[in-house]
Residue frames as a rotation matrix with the C-alpha (Angstrom) as fourth column:
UNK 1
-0.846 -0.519 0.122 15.28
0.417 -0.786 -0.457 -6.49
0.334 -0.336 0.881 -33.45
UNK 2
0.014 0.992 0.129 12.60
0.996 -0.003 -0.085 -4.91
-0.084 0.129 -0.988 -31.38
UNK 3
-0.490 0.194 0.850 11.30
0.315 -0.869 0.381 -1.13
0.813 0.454 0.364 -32.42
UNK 4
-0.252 0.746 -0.616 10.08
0.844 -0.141 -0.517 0.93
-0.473 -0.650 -0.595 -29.29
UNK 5
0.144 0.724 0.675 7.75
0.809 -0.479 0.341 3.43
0.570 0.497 -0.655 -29.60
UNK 6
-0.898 -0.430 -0.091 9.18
0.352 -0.578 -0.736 6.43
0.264 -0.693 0.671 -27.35
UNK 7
-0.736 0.450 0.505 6.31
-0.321 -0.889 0.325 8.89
0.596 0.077 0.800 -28.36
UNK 8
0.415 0.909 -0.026 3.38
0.000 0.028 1.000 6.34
0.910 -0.415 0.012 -26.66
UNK 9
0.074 0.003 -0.997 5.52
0.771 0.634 0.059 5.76
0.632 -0.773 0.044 -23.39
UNK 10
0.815 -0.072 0.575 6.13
-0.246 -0.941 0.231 8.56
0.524 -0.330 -0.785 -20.53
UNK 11
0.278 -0.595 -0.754 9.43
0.658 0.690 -0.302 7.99
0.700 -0.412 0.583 -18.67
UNK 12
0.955 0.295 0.019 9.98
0.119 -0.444 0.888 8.91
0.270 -0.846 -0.459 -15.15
UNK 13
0.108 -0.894 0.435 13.60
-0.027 -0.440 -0.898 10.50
0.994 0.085 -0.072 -14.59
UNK 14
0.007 -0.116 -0.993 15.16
0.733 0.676 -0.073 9.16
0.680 -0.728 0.089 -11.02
UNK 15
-0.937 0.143 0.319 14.57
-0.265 -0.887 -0.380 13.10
0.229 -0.440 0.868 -9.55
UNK 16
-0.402 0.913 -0.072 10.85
-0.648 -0.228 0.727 11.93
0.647 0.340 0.683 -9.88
UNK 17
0.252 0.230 -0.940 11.12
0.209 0.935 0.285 8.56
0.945 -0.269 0.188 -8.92
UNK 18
-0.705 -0.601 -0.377 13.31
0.540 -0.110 -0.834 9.85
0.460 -0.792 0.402 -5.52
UNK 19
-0.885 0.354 0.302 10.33
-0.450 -0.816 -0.364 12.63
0.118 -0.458 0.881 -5.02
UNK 20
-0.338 0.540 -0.771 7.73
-0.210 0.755 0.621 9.62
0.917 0.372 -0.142 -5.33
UNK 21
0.585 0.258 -0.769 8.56
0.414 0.721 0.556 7.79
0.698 -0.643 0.315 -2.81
UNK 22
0.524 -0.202 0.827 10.83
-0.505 -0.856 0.111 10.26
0.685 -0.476 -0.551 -0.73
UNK 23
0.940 -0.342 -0.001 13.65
0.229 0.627 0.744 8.97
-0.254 -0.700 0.668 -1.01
UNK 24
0.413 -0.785 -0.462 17.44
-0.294 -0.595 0.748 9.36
-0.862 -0.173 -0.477 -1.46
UNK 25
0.373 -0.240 -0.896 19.38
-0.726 0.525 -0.443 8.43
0.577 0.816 0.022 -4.77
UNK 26
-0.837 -0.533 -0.127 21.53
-0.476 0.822 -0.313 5.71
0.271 -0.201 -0.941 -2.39
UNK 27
-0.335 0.643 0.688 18.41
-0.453 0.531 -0.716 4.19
-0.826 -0.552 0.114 -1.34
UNK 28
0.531 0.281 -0.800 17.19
-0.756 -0.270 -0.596 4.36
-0.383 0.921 0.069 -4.72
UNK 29
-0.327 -0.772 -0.545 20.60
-0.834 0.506 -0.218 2.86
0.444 0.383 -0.810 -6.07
UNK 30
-0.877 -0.380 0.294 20.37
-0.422 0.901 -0.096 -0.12
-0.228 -0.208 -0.951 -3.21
UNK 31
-0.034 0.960 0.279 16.44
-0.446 0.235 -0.864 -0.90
-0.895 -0.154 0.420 -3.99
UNK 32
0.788 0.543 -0.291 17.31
-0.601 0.572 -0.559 -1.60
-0.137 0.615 0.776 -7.18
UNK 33
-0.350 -0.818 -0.457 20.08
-0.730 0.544 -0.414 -3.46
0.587 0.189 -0.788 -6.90
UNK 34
-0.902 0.039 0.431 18.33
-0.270 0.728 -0.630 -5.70
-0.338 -0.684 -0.646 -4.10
UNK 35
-0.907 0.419 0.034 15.56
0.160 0.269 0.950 -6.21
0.389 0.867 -0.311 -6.82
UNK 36
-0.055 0.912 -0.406 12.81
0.565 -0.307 -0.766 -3.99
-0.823 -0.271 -0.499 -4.32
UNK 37
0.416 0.639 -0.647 12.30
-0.255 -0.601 -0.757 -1.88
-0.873 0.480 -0.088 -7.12
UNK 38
0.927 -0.052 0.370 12.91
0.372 0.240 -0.897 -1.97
-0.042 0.969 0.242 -11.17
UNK 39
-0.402 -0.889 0.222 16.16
0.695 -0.139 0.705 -1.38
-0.596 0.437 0.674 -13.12
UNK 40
0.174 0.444 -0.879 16.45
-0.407 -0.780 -0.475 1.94
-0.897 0.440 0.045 -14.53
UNK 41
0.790 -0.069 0.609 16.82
0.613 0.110 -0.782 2.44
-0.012 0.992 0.129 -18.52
UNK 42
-0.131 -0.653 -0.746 19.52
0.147 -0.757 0.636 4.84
-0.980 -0.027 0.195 -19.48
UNK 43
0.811 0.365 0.457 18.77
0.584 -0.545 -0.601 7.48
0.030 0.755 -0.655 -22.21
UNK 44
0.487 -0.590 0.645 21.78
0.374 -0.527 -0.764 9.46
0.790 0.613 -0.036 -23.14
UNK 45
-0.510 -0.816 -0.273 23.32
0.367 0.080 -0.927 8.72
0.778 -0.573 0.259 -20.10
UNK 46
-0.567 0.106 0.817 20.49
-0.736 -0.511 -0.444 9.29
0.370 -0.853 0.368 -17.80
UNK 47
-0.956 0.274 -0.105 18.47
0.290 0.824 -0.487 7.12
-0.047 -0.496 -0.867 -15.42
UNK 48
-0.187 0.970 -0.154 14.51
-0.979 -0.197 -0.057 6.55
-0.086 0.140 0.986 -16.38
UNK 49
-0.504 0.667 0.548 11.63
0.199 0.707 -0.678 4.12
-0.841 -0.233 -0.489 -15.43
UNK 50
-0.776 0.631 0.025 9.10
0.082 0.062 0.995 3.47
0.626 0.774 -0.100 -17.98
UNK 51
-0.534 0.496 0.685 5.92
-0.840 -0.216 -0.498 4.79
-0.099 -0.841 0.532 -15.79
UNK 52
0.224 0.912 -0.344 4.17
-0.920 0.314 0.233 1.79
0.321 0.264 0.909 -16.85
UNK 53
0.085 -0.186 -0.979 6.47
0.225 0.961 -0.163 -0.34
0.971 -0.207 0.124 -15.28
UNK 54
-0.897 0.106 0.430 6.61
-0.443 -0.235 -0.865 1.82
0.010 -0.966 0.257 -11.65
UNK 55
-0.116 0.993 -0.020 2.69
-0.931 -0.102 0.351 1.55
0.346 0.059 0.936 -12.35
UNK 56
0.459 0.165 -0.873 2.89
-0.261 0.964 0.045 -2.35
0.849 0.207 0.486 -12.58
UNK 57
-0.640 -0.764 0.078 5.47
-0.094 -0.023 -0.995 -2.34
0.762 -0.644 -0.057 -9.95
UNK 58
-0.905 -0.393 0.164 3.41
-0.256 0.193 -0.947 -0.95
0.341 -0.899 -0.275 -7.61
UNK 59
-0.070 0.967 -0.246 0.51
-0.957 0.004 0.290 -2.55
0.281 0.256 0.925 -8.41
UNK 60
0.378 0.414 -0.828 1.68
-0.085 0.906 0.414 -5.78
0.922 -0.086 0.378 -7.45
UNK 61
-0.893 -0.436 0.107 3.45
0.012 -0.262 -0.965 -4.73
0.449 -0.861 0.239 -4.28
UNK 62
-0.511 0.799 0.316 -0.65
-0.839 -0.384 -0.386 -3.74
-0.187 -0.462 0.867 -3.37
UNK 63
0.595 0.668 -0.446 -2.01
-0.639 0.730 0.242 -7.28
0.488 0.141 0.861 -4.77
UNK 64
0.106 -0.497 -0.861 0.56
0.286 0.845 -0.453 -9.27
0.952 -0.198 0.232 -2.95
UNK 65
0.869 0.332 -0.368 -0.22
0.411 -0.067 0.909 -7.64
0.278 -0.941 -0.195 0.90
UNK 66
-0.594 -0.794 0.133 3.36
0.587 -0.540 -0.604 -5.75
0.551 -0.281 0.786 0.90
UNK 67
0.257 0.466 -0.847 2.68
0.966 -0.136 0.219 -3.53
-0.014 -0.874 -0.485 3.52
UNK 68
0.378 0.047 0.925 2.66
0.559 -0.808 -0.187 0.24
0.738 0.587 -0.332 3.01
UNK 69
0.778 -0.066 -0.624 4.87
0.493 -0.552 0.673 1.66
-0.389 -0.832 -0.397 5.55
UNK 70
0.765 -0.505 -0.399 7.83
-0.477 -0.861 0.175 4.04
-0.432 0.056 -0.900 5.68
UNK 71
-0.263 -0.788 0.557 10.48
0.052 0.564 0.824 1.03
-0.963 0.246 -0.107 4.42
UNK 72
0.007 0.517 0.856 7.69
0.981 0.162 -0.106 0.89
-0.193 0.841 -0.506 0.73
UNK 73
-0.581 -0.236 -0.779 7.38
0.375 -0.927 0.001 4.62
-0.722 -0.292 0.627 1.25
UNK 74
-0.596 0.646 0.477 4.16
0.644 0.030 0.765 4.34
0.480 0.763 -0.434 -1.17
UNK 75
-0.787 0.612 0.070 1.93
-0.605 -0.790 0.103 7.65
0.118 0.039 0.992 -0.84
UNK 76
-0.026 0.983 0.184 -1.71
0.083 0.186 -0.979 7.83
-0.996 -0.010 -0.086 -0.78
UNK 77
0.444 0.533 -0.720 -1.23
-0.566 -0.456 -0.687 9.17
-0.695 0.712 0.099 -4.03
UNK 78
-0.621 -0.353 -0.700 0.94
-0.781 0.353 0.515 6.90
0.066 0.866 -0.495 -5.81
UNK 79
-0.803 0.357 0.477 -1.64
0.230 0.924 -0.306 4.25
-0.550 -0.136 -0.824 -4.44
UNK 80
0.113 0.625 -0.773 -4.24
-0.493 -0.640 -0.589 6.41
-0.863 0.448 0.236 -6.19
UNK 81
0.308 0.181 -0.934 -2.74
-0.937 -0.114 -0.331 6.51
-0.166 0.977 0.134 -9.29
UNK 82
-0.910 -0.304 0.282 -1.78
-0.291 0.953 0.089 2.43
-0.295 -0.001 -0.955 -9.26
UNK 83
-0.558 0.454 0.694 -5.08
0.190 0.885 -0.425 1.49
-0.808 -0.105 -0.580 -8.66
């Protein structure tokens, strides 16, 4: 059985994740169903990222030459806080 630790992780609620990357929840919804972006978690019946997996996310989107346009909708600043 594994034991998480809530208290070290930070989790990003899909209001966040939608103001991120400025986008819509149906975009949202089809990105992660077409495996461009992570599966949420679900906490008492809401949707949440572990930030350390957006982080990782879009860290390798930036080591694999994905291209940073309006379709990725990656900030300067979420590239910021990736790298």
């Amino acid at each position: 059985m594994q034991i998480l630790d809530f208290q070290k992780e930070r989790f990003i609620r899909a209001k966040e994740i939608r103001k991120r990357y400025s986008i819509s929840d149906p975009t949202l919804f089809r990105w992660c169903n077409s495996g461009k972006f992570p599966h949420p978690e679900y906490i008492n019946g809401m949707r949440v990222w572990r930030q350390s997996i957006i982080e990782e996310h879009e860290k390798h989107m930036l080591a694999d030459g994905k291209n940073i346009n309006a379709q990725n909708r990656l900030t300067a600043e979420c590239i910021q806080e990736a790298a």
